[in-house]
TORDOFI-334892 format. One line per field, with one value per residue: residue number from 1; residue in three letters; chain; x, y, z of N, C-alpha, C in turn. Coordinates in pm, whole numbers. Layout:
<kemis>
pos: [NUM	...]
code: [Ala	...]
unit: [A	...]
n.X: [X	...]
n.Y: [Y	...]
n.Z: [Z	...]
ca.X: [X	...]
ca.Y: [Y	...]
ca.Z: [Z	...]
c.X: [X	...]
c.Y: [Y	...]
c.Z: [Z	...]
</kemis>
This chain:
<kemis>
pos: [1	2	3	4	5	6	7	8	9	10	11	12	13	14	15	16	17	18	19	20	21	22	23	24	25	26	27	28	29	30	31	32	33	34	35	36	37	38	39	40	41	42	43	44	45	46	47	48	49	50	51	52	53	54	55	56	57	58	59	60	61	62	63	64	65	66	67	68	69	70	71	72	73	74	75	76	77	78	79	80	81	82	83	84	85	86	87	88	89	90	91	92	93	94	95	96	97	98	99	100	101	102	103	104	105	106	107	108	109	110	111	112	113	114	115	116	117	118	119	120	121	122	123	124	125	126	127	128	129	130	131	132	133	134	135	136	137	138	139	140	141	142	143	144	145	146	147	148	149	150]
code: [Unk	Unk	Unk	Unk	Unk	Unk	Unk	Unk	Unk	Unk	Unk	Unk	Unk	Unk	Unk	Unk	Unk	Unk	Unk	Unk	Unk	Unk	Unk	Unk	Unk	Unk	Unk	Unk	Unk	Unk	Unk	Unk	Unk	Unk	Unk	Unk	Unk	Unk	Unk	Unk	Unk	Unk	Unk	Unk	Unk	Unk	Unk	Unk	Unk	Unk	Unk	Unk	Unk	Unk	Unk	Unk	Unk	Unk	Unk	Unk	Unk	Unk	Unk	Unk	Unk	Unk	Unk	Unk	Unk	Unk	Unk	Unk	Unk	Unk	Unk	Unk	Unk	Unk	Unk	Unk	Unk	Unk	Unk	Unk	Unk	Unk	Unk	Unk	Unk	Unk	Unk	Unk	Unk	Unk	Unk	Unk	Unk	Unk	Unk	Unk	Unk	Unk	Unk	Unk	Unk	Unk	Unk	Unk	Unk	Unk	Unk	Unk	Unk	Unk	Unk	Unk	Unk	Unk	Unk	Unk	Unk	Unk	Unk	Unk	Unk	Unk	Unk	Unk	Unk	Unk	Unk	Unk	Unk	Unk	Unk	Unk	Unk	Unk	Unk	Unk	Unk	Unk	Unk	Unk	Unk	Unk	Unk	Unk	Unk	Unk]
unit: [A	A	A	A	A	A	A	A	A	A	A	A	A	A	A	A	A	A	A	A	A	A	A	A	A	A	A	A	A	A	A	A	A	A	A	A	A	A	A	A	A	A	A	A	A	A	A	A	A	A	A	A	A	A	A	A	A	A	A	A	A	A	A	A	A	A	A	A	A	A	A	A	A	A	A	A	A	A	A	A	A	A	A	A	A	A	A	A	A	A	A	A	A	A	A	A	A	A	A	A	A	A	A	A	A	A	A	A	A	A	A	A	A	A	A	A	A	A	A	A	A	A	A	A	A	A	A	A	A	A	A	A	A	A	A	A	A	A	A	A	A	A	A	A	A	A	A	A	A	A]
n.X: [845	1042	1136	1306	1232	1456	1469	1713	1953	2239	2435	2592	2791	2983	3281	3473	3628	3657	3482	3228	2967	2836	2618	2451	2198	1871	1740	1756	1747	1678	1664	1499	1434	1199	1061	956	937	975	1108	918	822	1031	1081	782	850	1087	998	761	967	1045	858	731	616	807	944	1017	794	807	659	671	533	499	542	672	862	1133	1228	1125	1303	1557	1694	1929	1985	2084	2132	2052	2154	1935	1855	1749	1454	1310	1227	1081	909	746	749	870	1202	1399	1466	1312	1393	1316	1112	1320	1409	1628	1957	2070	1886	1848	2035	2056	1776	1797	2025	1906	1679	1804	1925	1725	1618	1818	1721	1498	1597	1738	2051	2238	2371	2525	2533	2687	2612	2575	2765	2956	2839	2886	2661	2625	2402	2262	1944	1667	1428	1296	1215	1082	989	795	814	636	577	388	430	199	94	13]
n.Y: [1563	1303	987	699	346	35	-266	-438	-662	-580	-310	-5	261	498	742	883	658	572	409	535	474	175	-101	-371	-616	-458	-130	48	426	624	950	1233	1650	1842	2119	2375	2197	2080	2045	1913	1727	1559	1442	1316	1110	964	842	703	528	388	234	104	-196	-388	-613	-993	-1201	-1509	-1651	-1586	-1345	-1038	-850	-728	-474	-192	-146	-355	-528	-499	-407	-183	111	277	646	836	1123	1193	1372	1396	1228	1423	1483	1631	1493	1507	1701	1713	1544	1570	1605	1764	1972	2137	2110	2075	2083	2376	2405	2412	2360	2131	1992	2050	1944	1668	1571	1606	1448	1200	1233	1229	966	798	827	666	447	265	195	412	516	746	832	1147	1416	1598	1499	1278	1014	612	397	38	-254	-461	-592	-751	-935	-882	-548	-291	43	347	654	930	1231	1460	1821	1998	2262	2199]
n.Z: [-60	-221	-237	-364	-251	-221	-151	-15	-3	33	26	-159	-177	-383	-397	-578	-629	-360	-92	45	222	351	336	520	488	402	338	65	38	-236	-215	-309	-246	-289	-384	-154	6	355	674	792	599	557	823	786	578	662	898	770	567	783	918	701	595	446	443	434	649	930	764	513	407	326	570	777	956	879	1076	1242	1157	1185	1004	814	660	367	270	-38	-165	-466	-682	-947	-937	-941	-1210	-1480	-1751	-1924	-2125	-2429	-2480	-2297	-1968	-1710	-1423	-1274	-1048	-871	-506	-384	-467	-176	30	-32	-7	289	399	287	442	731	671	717	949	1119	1020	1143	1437	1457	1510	1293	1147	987	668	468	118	-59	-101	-414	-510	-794	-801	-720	-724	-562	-540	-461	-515	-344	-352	-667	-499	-521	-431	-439	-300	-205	-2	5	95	376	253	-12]
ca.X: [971	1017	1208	1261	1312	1489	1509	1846	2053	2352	2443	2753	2800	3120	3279	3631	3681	3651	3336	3189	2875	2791	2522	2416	2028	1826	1684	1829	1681	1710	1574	1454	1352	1094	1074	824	929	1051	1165	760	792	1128	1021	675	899	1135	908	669	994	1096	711	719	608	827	1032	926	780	862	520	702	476	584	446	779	952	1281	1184	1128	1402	1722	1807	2019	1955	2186	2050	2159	2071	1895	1769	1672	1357	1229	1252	960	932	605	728	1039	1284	1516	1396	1333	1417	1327	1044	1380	1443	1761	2038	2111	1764	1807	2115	1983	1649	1893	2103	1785	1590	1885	1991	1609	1564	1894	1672	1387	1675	1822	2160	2221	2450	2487	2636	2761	2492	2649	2903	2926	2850	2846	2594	2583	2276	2151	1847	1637	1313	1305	1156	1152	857	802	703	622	496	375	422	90	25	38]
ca.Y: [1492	1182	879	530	269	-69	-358	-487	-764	-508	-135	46	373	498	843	915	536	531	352	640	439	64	-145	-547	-617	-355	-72	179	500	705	1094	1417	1734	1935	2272	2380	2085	2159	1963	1823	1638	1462	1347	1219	1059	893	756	593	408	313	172	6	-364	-468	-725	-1124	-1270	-1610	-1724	-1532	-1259	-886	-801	-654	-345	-168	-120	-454	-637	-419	-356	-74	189	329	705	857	1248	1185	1490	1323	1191	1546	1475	1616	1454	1564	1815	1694	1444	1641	1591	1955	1965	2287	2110	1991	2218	2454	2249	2455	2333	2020	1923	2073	1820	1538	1573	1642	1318	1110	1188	1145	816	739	834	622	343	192	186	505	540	857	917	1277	1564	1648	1403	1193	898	471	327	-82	-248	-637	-576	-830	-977	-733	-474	-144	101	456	737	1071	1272	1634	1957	2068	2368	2133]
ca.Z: [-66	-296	-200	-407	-211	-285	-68	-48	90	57	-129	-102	-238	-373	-471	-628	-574	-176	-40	152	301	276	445	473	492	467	230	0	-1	-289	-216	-359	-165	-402	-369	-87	153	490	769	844	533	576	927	756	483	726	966	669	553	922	936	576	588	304	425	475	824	901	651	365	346	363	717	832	888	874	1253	1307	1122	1251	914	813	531	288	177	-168	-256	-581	-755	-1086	-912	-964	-1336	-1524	-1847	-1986	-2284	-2517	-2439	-2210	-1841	-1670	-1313	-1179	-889	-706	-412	-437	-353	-55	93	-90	98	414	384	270	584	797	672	738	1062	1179	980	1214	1545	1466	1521	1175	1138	827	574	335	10	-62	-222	-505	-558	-870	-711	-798	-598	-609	-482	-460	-502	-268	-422	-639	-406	-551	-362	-456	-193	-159	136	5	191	381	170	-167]
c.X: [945	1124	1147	1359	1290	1540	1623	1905	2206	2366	2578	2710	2941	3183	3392	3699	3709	3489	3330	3054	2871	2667	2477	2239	1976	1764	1801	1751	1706	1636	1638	1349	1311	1075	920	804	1038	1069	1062	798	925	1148	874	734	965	1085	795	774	1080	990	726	718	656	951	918	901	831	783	546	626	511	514	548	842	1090	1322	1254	1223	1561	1760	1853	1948	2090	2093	2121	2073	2049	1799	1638	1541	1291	1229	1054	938	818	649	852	1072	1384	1436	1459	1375	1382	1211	1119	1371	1580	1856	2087	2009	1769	1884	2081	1892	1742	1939	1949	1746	1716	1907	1862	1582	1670	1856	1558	1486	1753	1949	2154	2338	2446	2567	2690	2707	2563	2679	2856	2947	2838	2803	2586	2517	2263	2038	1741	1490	1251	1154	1149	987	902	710	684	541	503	353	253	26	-39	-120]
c.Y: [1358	1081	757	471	108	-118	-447	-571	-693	-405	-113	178	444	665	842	769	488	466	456	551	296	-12	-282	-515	-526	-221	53	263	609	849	1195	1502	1813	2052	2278	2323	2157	2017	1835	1702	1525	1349	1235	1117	936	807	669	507	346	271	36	-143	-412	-604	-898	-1116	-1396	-1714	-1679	-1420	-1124	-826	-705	-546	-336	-223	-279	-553	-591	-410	-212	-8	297	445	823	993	1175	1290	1505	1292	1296	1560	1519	1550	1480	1678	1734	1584	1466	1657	1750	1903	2067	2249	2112	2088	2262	2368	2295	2382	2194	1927	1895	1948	1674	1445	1580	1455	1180	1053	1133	1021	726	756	760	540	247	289	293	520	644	853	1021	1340	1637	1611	1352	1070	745	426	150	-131	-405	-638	-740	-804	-948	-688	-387	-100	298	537	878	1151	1439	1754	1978	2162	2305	2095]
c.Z: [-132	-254	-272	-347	-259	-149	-92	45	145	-29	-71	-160	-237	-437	-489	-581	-449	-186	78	231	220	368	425	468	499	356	193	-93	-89	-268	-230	-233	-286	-314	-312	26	253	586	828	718	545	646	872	670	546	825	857	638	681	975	838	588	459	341	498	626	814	825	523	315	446	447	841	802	907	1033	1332	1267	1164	1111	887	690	460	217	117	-169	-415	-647	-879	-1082	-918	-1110	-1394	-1682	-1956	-2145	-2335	-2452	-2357	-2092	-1766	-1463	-1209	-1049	-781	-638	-467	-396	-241	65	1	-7	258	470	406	362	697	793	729	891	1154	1121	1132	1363	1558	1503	1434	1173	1003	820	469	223	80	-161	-273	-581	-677	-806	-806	-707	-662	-518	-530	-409	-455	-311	-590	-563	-399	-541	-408	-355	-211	-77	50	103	225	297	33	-189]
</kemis>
């Protein structure tokens, strides 16, 4: 499973002109389920960024987590992050998972990111979405937790 996350002062996310999820302080997680991942990796995914020391202490240095700061998370299906780009100029996609098992995961990682204790927010897997984002320091972290078998 791949997730980029962005540390944010605030995100929203918007579809057919409603604000379906918004959030103040706090990270916005963009994720992909890759074909192969199951429910182990979502939980390993979600608990690494409900660990993540990326926000300041009160010495200015990034010693804090989601955990420990009460902030909230805003998280976006993003498929694209399965982009392979290696042949041509047309990005292939076929690692993502199916989107039946993509949504599944999606929904899955969410509602456990929302049992570790941060406040969650979802888009809508599918949707054409407008996500806006104040991006805070900038603070943009890339993760991925691979399936056991991998």
């Amino acid at each position: 499973m791949k997730a980029l996350i962005q540390r944010v002062a605030r995100a929203s996310v918007t579809v057919d002109g409603e604000i379906i999820g918004q959030i103040g302080p706090g990270v916005l997680a963009l994720v992909c389920a890759m074909r192969g991942d199951s429910e182990a990796e979502a939980e390993k995914l979600a608990t690494k960024l409900s660990k993540l020391r990326i926000f300041e202490d009160d010495a200015g240095k990034m010693n804090r987590s989601l955990l420990d700061t009460g902030g909230e998370a805003l998280v976006v299906s993003q498929f694209t992050l399965a982009a392979d780009t290696s042949r041509g100029n047309r990005p292939g996609f076929s690692e993502a998972a199916a989107p039946e098992d993509g949504n599944r995961l999606y929904e899955y990682f969410a509602a456990y990111l929302a049992q570790l204790g941060p406040r969650v927010e979802t888009g809508r897997f599918g949707a054409d979405m407008k996500v806006e984002l104040l991006n805070d320091g900038p603070v943009t972290i890339s993760l991925e937790i691979l399936p056991a078998s991998a």
